[in-house]
C-alpha positions in Angstrom: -127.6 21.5 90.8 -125.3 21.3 93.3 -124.4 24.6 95.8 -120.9 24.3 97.7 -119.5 26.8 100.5 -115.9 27.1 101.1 -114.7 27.2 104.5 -111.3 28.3 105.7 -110.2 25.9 109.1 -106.7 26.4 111.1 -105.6 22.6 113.0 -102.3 22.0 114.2 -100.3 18.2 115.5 -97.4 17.7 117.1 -96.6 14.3 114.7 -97.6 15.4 111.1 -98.8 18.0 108.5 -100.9 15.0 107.4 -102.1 14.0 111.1 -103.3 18.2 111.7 -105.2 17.8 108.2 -106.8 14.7 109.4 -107.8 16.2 112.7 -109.0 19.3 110.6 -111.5 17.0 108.4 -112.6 14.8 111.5 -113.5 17.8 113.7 -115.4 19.5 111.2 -117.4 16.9 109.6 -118.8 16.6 113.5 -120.9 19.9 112.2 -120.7 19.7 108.7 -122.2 17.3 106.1 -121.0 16.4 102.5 -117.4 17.4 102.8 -116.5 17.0 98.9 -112.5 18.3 99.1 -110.1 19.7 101.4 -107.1 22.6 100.1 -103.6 22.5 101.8 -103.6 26.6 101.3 -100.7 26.5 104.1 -97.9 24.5 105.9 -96.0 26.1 108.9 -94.3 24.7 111.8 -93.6 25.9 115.7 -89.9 25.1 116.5 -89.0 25.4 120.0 -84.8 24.8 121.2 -83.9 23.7 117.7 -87.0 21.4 117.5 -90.1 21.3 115.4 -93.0 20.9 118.2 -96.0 21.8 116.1 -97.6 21.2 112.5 -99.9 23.7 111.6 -102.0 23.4 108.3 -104.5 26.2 106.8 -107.4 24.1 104.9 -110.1 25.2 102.8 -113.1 22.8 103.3 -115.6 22.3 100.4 -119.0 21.2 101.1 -122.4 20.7 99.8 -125.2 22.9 101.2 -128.5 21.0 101.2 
């Protein structure tokens, strides 16, 4: 039988939504093991003079506990 944790994990990118999720997953699996999933739970952006500048994303990682 399997035991997950759920982890909540804030990242942000100046080119994408996607790019600050895969930043997210990279950085954490340098101290976790057996990420199974990640959850989008929320999309905001920083605009500064009329310009997006920032993509923030608020994940919840899933992983295994051995």
């Amino acid at each position: 039988m399997a035991v997950l944790k759920v982890i909540e994990v804030l990242s942000s990118s100046e080119k994408s939504w996607e790019d600050a999720t895969r930043k997210a997953v990279a950085k954490a699996s340098q101290s976790l093991k057996n990420i199974r999933s990640v959850y989008v739970q929320d999309q905001s952006a920083s605009v500064k003079n009329n310009e997006v500048t920032e993509f923030r994303v608020n994940l919840k990682v899933t992983f295994e506990i051995e």
